[in-house]
PDB file as gemmi writes it, atoms N, CA and C in Angstrom:
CRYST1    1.000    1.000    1.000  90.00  90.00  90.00 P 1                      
ATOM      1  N   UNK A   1      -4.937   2.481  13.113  1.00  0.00           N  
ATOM      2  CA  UNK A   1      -3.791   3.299  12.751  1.00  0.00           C  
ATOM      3  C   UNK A   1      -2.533   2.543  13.145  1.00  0.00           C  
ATOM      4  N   UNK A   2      -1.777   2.862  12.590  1.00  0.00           N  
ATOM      5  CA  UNK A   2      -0.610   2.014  12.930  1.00  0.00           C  
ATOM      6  C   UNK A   2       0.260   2.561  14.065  1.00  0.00           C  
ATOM      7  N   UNK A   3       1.427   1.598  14.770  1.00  0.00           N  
ATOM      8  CA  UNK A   3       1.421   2.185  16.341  1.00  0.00           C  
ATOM      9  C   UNK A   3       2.616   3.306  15.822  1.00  0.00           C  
ATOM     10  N   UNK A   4       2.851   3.478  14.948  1.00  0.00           N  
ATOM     11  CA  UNK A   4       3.739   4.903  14.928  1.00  0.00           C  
ATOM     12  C   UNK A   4       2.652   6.527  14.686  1.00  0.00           C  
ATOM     13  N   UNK A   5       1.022   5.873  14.333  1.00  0.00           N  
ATOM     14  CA  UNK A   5       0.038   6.773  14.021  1.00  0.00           C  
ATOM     15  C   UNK A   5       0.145   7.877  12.847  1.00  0.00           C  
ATOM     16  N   UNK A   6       0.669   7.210  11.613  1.00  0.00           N  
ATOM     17  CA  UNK A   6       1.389   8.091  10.377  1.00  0.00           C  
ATOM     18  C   UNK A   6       0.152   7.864   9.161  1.00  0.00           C  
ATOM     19  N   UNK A   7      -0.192   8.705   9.270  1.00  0.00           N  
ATOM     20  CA  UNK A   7      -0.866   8.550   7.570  1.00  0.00           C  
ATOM     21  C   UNK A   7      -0.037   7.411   6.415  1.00  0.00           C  
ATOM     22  N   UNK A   8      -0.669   6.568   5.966  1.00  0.00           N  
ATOM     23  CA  UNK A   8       0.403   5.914   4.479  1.00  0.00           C  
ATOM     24  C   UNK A   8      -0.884   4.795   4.113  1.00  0.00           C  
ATOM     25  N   UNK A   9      -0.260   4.105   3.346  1.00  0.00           N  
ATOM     26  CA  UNK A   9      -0.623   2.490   2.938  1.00  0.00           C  
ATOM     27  C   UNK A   9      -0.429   1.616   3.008  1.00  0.00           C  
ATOM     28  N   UNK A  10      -0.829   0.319   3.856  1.00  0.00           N  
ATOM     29  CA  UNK A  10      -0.434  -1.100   3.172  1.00  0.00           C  
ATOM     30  C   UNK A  10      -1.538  -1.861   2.192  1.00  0.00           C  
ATOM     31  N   UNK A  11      -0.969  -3.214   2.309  1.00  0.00           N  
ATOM     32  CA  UNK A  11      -1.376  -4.166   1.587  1.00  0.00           C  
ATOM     33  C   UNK A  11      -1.210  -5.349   2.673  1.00  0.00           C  
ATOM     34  N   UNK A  12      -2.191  -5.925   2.512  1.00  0.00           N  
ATOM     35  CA  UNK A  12      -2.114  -7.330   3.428  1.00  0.00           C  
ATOM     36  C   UNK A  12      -3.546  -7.984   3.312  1.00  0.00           C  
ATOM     37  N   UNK A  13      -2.908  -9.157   3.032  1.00  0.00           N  
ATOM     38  CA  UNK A  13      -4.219 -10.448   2.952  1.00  0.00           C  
ATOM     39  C   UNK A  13      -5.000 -10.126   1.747  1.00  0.00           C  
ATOM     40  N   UNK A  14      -4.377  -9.408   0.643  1.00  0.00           N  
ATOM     41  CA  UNK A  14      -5.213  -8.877  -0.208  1.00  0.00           C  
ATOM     42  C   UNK A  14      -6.480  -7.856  -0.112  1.00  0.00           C  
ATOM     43  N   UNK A  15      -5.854  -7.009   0.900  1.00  0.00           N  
ATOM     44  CA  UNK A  15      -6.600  -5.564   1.343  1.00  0.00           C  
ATOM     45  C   UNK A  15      -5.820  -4.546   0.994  1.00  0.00           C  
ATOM     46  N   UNK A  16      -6.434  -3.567   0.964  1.00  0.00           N  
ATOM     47  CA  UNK A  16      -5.449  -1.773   0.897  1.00  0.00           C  
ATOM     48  C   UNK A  16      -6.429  -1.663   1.970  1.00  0.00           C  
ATOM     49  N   UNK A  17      -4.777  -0.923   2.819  1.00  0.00           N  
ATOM     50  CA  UNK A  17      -5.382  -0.176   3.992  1.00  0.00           C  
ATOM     51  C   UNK A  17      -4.785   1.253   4.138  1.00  0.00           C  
ATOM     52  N   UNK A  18      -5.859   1.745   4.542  1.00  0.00           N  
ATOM     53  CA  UNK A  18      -5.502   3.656   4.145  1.00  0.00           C  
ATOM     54  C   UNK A  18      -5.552   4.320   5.242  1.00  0.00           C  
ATOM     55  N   UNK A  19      -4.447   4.369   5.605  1.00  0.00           N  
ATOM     56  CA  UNK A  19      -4.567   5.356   7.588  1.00  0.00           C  
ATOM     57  C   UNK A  19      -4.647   6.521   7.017  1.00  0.00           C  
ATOM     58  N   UNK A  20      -5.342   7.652   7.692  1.00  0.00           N  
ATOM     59  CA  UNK A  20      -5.104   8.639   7.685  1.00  0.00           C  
ATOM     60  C   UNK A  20      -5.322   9.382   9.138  1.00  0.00           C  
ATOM     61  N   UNK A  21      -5.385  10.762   9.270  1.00  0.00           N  
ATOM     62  CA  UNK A  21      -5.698  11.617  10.239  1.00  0.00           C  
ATOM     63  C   UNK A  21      -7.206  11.114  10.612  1.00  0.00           C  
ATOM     64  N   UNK A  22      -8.201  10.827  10.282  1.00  0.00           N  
ATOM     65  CA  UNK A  22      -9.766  10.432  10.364  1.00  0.00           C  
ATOM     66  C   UNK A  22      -9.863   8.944  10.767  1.00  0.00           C  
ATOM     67  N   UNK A  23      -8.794   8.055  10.750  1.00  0.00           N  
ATOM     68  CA  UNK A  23      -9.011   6.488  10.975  1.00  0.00           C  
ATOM     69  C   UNK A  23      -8.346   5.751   9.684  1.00  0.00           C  
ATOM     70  N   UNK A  24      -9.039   4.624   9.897  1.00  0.00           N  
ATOM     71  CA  UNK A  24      -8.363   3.353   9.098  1.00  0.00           C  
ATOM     72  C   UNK A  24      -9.173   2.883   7.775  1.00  0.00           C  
ATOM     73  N   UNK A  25      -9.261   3.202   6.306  1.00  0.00           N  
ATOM     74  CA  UNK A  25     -10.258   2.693   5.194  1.00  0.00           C  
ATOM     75  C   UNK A  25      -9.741   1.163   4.780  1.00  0.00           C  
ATOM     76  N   UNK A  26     -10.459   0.816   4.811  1.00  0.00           N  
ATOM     77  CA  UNK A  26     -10.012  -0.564   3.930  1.00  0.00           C  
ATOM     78  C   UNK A  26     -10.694  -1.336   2.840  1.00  0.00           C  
ATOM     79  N   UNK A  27      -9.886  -1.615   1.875  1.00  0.00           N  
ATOM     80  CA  UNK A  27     -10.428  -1.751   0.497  1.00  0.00           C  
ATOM     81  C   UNK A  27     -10.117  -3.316  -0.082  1.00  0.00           C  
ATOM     82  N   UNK A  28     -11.475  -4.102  -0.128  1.00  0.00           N  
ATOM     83  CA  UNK A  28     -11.983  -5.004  -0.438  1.00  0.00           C  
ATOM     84  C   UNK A  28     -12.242  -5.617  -1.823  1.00  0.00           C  
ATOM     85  N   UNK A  29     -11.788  -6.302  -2.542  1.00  0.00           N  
ATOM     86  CA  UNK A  29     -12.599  -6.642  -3.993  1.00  0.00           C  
ATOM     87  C   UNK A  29     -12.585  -8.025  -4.066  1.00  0.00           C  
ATOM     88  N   UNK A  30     -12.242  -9.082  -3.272  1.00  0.00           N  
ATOM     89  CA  UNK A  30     -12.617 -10.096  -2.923  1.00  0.00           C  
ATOM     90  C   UNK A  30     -12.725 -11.343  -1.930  1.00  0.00           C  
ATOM     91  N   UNK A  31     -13.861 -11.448  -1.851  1.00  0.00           N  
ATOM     92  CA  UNK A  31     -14.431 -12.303  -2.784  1.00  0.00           C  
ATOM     93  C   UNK A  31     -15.782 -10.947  -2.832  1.00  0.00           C  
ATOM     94  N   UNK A  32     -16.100  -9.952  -2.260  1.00  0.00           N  
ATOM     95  CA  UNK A  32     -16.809  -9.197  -2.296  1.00  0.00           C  
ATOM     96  C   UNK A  32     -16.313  -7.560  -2.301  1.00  0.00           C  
ATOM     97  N   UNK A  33     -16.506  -7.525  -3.362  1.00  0.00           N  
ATOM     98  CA  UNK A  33     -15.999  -5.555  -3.590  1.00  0.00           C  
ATOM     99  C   UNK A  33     -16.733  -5.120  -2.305  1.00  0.00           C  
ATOM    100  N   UNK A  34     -16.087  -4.351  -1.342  1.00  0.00           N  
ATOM    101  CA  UNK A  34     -16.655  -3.352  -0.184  1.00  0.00           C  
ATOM    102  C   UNK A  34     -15.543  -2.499   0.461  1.00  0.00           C  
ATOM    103  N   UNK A  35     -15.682  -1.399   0.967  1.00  0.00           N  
ATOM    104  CA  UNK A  35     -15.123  -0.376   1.521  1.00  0.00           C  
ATOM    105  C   UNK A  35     -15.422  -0.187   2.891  1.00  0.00           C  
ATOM    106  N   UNK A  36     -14.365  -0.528   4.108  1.00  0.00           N  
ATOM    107  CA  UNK A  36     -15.283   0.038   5.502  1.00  0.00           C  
ATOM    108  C   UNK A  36     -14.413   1.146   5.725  1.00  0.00           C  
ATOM    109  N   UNK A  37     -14.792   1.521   7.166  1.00  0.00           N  
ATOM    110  CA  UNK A  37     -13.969   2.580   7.785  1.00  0.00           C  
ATOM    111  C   UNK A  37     -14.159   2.624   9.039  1.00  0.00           C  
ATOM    112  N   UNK A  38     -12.714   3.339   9.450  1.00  0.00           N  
ATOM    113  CA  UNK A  38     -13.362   3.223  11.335  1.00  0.00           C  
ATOM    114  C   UNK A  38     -12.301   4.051  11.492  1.00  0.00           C  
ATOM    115  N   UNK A  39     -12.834   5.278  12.645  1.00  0.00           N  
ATOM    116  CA  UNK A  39     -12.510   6.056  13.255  1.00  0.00           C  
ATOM    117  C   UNK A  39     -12.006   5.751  15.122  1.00  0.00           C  
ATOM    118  N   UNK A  40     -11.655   6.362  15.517  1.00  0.00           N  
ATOM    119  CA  UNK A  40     -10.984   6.229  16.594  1.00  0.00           C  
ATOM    120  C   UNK A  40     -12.550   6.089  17.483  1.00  0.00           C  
ATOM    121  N   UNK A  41     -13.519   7.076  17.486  1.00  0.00           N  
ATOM    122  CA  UNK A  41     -14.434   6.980  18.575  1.00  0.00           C  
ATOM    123  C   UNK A  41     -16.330   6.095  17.756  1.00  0.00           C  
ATOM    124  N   UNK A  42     -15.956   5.510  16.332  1.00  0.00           N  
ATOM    125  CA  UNK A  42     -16.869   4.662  15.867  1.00  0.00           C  
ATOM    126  C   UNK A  42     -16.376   3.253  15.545  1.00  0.00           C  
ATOM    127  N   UNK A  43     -17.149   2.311  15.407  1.00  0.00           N  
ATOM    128  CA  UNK A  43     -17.578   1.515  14.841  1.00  0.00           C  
ATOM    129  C   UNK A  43     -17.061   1.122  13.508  1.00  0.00           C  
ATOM    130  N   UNK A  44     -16.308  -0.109  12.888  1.00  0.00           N  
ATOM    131  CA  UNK A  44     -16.155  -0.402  11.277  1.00  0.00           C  
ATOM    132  C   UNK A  44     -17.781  -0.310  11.048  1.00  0.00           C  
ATOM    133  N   UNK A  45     -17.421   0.556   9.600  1.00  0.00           N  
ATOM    134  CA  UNK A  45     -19.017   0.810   8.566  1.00  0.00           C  
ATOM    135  C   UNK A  45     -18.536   0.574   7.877  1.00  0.00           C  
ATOM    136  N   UNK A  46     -19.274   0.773   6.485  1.00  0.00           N  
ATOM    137  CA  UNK A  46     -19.205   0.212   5.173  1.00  0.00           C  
ATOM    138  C   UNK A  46     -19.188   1.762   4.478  1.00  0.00           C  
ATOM    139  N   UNK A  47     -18.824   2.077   3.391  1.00  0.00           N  
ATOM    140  CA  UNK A  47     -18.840   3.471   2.794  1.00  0.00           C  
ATOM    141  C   UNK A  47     -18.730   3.217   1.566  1.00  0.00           C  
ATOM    142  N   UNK A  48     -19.314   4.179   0.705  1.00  0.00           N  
ATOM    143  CA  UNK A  48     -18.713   4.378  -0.760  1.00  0.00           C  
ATOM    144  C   UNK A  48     -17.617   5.638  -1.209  1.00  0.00           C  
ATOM    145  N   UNK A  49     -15.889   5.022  -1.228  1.00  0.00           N  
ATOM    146  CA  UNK A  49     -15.127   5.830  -1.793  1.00  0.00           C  
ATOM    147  C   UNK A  49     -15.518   7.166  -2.624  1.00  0.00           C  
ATOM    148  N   UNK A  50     -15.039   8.598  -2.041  1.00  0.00           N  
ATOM    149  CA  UNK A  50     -15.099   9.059  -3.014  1.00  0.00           C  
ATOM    150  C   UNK A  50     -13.978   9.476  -3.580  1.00  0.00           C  
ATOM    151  N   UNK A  51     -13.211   8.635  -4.296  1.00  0.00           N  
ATOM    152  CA  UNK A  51     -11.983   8.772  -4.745  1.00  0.00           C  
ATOM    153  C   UNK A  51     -11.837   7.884  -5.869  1.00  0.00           C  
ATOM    154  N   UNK A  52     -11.117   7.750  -6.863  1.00  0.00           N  
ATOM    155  CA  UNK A  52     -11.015   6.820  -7.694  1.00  0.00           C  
ATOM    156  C   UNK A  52      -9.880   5.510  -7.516  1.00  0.00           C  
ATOM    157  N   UNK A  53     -10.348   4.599  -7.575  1.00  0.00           N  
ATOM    158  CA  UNK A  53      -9.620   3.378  -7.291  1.00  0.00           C  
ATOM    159  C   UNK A  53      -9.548   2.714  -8.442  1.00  0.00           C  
ATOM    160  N   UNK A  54      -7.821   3.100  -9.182  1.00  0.00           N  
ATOM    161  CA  UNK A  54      -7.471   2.208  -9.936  1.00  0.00           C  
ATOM    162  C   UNK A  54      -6.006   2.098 -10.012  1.00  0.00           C  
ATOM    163  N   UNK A  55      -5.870   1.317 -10.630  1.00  0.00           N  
ATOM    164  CA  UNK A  55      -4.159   0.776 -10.278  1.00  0.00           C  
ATOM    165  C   UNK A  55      -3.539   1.652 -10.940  1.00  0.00           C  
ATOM    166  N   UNK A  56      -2.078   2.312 -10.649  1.00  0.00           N  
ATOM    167  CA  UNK A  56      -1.332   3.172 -11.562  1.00  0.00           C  
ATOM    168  C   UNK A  56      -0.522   2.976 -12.439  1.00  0.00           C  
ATOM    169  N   UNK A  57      -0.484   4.030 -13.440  1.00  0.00           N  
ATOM    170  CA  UNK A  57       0.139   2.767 -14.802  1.00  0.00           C  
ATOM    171  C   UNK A  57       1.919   3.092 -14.537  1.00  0.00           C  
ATOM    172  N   UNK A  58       2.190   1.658 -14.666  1.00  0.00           N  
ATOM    173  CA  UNK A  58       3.637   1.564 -14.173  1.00  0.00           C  
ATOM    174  C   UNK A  58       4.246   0.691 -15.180  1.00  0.00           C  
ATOM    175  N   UNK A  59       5.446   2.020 -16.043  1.00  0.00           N  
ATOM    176  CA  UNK A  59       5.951   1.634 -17.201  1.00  0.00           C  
ATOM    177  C   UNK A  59       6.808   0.136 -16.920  1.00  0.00           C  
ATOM    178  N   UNK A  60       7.303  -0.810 -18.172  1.00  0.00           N  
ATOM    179  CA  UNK A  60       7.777  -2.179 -17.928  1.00  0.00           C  
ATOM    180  C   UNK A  60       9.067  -1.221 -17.444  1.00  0.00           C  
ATOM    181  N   UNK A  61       9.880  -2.285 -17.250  1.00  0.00           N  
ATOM    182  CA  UNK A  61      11.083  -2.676 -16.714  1.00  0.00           C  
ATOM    183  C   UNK A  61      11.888  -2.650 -17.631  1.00  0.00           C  
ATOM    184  N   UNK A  62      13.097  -2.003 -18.080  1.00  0.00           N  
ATOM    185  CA  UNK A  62      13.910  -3.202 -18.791  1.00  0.00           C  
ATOM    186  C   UNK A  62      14.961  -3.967 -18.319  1.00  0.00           C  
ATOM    187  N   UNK A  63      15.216  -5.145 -18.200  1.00  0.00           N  
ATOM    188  CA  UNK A  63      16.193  -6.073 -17.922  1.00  0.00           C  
ATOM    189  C   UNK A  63      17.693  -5.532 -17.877  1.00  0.00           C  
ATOM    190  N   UNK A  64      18.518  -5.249 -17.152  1.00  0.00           N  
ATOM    191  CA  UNK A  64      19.606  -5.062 -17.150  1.00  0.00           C  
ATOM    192  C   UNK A  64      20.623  -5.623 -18.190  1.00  0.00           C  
ATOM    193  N   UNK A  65      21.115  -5.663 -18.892  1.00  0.00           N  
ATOM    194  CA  UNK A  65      22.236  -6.352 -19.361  1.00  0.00           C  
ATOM    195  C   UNK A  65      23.034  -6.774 -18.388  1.00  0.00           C  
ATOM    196  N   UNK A  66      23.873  -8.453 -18.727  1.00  0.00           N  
ATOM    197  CA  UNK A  66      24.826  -8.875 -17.495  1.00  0.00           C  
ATOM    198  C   UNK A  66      26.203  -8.312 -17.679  1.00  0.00           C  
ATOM    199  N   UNK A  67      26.378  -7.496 -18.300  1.00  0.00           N  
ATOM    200  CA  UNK A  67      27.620  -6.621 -18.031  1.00  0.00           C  
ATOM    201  C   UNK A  67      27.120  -5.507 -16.981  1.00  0.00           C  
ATOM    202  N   UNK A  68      26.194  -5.687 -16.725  1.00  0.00           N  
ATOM    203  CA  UNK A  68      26.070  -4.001 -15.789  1.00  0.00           C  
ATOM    204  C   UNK A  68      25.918  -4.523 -14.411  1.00  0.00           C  
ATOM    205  N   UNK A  69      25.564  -6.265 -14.452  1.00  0.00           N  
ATOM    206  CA  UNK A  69      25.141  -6.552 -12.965  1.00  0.00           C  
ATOM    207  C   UNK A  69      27.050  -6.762 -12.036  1.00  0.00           C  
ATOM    208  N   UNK A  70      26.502  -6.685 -10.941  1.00  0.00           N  
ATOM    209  CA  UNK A  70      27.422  -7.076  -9.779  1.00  0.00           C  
ATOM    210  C   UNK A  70      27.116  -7.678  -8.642  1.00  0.00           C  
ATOM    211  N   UNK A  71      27.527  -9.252  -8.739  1.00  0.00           N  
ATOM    212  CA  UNK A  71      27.085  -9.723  -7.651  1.00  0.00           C  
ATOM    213  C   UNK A  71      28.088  -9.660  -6.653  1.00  0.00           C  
ATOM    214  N   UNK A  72      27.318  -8.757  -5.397  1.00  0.00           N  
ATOM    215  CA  UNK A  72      28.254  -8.313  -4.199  1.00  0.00           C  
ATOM    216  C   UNK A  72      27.298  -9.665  -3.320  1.00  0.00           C  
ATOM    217  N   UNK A  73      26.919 -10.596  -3.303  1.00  0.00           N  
ATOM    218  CA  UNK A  73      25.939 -11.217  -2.312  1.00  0.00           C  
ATOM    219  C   UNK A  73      24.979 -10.550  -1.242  1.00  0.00           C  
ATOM    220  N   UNK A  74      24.712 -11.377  -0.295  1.00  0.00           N  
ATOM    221  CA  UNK A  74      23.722 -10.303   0.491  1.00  0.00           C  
ATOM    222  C   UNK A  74      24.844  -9.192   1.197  1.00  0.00           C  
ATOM    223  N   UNK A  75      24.018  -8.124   1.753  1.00  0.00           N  
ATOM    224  CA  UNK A  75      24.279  -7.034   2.246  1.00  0.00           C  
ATOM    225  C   UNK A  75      23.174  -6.425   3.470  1.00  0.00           C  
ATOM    226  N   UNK A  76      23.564  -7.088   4.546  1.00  0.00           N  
ATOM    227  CA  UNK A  76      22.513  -6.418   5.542  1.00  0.00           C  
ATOM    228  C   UNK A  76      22.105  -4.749   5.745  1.00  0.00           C  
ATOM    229  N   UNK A  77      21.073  -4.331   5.059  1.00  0.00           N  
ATOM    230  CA  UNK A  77      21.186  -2.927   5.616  1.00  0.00           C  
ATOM    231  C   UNK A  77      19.533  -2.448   5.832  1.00  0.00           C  
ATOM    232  N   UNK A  78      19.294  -1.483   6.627  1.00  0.00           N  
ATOM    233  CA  UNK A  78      17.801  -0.950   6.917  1.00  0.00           C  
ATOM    234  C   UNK A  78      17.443  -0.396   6.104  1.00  0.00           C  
ATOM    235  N   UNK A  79      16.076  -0.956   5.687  1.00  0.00           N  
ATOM    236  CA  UNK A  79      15.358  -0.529   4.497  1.00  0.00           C  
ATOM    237  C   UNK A  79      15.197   1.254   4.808  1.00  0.00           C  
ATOM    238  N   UNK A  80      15.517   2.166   3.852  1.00  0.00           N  
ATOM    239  CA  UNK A  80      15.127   3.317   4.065  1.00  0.00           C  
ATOM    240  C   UNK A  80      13.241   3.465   4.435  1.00  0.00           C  
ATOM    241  N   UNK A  81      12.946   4.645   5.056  1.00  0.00           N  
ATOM    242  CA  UNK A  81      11.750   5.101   4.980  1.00  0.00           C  
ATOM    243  C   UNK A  81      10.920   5.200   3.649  1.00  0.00           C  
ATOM    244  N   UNK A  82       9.704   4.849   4.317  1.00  0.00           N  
ATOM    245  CA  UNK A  82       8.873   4.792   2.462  1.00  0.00           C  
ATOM    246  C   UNK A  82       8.348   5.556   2.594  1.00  0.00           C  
ATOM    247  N   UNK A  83       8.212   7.019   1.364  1.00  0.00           N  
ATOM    248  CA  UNK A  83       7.176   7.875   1.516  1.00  0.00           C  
ATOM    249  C   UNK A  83       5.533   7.426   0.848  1.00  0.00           C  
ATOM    250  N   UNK A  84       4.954   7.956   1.253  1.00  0.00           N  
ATOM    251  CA  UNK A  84       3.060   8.012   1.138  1.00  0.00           C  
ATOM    252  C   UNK A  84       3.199   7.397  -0.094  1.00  0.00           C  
ATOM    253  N   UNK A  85       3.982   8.087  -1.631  1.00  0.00           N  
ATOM    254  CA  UNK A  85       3.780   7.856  -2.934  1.00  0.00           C  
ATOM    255  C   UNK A  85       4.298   5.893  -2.826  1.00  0.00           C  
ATOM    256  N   UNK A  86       5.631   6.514  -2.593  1.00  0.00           N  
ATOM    257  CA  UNK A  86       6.017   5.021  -2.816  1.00  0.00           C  
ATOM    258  C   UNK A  86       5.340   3.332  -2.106  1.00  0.00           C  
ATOM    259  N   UNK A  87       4.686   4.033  -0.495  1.00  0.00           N  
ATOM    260  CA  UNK A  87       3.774   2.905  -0.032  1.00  0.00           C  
ATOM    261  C   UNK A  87       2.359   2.380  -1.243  1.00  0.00           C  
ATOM    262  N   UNK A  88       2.342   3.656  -1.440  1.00  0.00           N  
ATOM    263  CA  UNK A  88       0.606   3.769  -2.478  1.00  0.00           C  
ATOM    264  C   UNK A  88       1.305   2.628  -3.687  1.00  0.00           C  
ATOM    265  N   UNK A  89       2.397   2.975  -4.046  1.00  0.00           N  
ATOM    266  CA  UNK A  89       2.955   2.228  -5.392  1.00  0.00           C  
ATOM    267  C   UNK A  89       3.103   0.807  -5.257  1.00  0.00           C  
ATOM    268  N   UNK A  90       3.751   0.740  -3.772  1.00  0.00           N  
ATOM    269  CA  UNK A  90       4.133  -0.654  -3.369  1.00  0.00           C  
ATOM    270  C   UNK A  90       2.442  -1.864  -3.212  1.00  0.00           C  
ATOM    271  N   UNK A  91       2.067  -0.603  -2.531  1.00  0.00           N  
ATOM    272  CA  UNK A  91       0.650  -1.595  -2.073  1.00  0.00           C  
ATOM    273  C   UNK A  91      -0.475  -1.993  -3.412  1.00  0.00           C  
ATOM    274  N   UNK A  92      -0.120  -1.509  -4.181  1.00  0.00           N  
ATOM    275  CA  UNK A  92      -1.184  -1.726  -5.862  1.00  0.00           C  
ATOM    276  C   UNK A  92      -0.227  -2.826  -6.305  1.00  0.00           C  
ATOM    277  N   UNK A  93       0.968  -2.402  -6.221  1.00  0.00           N  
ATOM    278  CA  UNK A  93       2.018  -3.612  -6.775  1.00  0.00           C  
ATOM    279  C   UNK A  93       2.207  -5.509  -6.238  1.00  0.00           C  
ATOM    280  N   UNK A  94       1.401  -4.951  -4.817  1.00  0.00           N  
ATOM    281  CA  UNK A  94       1.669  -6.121  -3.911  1.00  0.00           C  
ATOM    282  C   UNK A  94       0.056  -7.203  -4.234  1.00  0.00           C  
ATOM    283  N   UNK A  95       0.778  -8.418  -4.614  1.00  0.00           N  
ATOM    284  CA  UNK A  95      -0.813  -8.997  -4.585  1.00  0.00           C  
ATOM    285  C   UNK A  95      -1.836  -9.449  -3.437  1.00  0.00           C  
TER     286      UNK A  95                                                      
END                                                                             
């Protein structure tokens, strides 16, 4: 769990990792598709999801026109808080 102990998602090393209230899932597809899990008072196991795992469909982009951009240069500021949806979005997005 992570040290703030919050339910959400990352992505790292080419894993999804899924905290929740029950422990830590983590989701594998290579070089070997597998699912473990681990709870606070067990052991990492291996499990079969029962949830569906697939990427969400995320309409294109369109390109700004350069009349609309403004380059102000950098701007130091703290990333706002990410909610659950937007980690889930970020972490499918992240390779």
């Amino acid at each position: 769990m992570p040290a703030d102990r919050s339910p959400g998602f990352r992505f790292k090393e080419g894993k999804l990792y899924i905290f929740n209230e029950d422990g830590v899932m983590i989701l594998e597809t290579w070089p070997v598709l597998r699912s473990l899990h681990k709870s606070e008072d067990r052991a990492w196991e291996e499990f079969t999801p029962t949830f569906r795992v697939v990427q969400p469909y995320r309409p294109r982009k369109a390109k700004p026109s350069p009349q609309l951009e403004l380059n102000l240069g950098m701007i130091a500021t703290k990333p706002p808080e990410l909610t659950r949806a937007q980690q889930r979005r970020r972490a499918f997005r992240e390779p």
